[in-house]
Structure formats: C-alpha cells, structure tokens
C-alpha positions in Angstrom: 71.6 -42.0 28.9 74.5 -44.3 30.5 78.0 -43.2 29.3 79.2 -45.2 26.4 82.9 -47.2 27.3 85.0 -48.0 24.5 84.9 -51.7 23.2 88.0 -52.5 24.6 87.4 -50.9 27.8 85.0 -53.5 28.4 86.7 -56.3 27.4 89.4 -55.8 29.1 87.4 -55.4 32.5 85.3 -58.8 31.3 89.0 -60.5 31.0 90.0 -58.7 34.6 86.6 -60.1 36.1 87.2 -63.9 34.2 91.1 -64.3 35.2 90.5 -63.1 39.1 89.0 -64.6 42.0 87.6 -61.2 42.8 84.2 -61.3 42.5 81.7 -59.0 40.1 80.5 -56.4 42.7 84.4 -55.8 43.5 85.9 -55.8 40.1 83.1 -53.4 39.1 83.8 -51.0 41.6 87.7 -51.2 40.7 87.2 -50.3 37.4 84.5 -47.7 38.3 81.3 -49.0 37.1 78.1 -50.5 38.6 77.9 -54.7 38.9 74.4 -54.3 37.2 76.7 -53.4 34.2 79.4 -55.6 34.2 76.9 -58.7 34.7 75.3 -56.7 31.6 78.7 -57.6 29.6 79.4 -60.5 30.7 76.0 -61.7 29.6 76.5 -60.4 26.2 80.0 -61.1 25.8 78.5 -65.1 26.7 75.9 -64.8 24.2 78.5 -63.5 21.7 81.3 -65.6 21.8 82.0 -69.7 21.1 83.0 -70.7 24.2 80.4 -69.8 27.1 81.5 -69.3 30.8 80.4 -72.3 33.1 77.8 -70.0 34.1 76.1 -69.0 30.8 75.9 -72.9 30.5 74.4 -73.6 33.2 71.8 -70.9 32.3 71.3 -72.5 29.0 70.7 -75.9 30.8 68.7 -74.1 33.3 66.3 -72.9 30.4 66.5 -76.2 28.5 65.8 -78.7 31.5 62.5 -75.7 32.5 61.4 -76.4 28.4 61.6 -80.0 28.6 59.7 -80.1 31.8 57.2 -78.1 30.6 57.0 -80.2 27.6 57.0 -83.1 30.2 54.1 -82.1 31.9 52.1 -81.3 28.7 52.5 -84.7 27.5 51.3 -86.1 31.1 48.3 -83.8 30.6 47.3 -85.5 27.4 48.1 -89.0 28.3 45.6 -88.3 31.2 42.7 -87.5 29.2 43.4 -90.3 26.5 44.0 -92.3 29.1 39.9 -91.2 30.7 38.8 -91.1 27.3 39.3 -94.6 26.7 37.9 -95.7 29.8 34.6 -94.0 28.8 34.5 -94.9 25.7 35.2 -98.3 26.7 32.4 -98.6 29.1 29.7 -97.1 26.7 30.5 -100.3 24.4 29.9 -102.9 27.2 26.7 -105.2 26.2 23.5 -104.7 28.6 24.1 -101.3 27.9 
C-alpha cells in the first residue's frame, strides 16, 4: 500500500508545482514522490476545487467536444436512413406500379 502524506503535505506540493515553471516530473522528484502521484493530486485537487487549472478545462472540453461528436454522428446516422427510407417509400407510391 502507498504511504499516506498528510493533507497539507500535498497541497503544499500542488501549490509548489502551480506557482513554478518547473515542470511535474521535477517538482515530484524535489519533493520525493513519483509524477504518477502528483498528476494523481493535481487531478483531484481539479476535480475538487471551483476554479480548474487551464488544463482540467481543457480536459473537460476535450470530453465535451468527443460527446457532442458522438452525438453528431449519431444524428447523421439517422438522418441517413430517414433520409433512404423516404426515398423508398416514395418510389413504392409512384402510379404504374
């Protein structure tokens, strides 16, 4: 089991990692901790608080713009075969049939 780091342990490396131009993998081996665990924080320290880093943002508009192209694609799929449908249909109703 990881060892447990007190809550303000890891905020103040989270504040350390936001304020500096130093980037994760070097700040995490400052402070003596893997970057797979101080991404880990930061992730739910975003997630937590009202004001998201430009990052979680974009990750949250990354998910939403994937969504509404999904949704996008969906509704091309069903326009398609309404759009055949009615062709068909429209041909079985032509006289000399």
């Amino acid at each position: 089991m990881p060892k447990a780091f007190p809550k303000e342990f890891r905020e103040d490396v989270i504040r350390v990692y936001r304020d500096s131009d130093a980037s994760l993998a070097q700040v995490a081996k400052d402070f003596g901790i893997s970057p797979s665990c101080l991404k880990r924080w930061i992730t739910i320290d975003d997630r937590n608080s009202a004001n998201p880093s430009p990052a979680a943002q974009a990750a949250n508009e990354s998910d939403a713009l994937r969504e509404a192209n999904k949704r996008i694609k969906l509704l091309e799929q069903e326009n398609e075969v309404l759009r055949r449908a009615a062709a068909y249909l429209s041909q079985a109703h032509l006289p000399g049939k």
